[in-house]
N, C-alpha and C positions, 0 to 999 in steps of 0.2 A: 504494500500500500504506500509505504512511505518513498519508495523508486519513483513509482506512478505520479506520487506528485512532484517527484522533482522531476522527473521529464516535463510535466504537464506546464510547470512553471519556467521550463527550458524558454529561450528565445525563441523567436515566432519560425514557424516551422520556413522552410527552403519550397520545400513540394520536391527537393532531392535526397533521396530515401536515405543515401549512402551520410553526406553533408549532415542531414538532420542527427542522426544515428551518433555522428562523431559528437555533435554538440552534448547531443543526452548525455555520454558516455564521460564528459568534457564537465557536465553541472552535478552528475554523481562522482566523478573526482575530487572535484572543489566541492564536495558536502563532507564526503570521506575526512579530507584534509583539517577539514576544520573542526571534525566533532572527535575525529580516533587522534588517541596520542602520537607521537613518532614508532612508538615501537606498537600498537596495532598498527599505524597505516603498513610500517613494512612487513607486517605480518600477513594482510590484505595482498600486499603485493608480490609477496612471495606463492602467496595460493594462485594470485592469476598465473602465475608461471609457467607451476605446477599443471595445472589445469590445460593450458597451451600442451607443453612438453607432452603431456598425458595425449591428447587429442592429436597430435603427431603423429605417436605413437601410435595410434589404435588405427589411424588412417592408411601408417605403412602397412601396418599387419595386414589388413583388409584387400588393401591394394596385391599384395604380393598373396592373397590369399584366393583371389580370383581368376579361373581359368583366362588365359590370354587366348581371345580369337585370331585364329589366323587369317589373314586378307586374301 
C-alpha cells in the first residue's frame, strides 16, 4: 500500500512506460533513503543484488536447459 502511494504521488506520468517506471523506482529510493538508516539502506541494497544475481542465474539454467532447434 505504502509503494502505491509513493508511485501515485510520483511526478506526473510521461505516457513512456519504461521513463515513468525509472521515476517510480527513483521516488521509492528517495523514501528508502530517508526513512532506513545507512546500515538498513545497505542492507536493502544488498538484497536487490542478491535478487539480480539470483534471477541471472535461474535464467542461464533455463536457457541452457532448453532443447536448441535446429534451423
Amino acid at each position: 500500500m505504502a509503494t502505491a502511494m509513493m508511485i501515485d504521488s510520483a511526478q506526473t506520468q510521461t505516457g513512456d512506460f519504461l521513463t515513468d517506471i525509472v521515476r517510480a523506482a527513483g521516488v521509492i529510493d528517495s523514501r528508502l533513503r530517508r526513512m532506513l538508516t545507512p546500515q538498513q539502506y545497505a542492507m536493502v541494497q544488498d538484497l536487490m543484488l542478491a535478487t539480480r544475481i539470483t534471477t541471472i542465474a535461474r535464467d542461464a539454467l533455463e536457457d541452457r536447459a532448453e532443447p536448441t532447434v535446429a534451423a
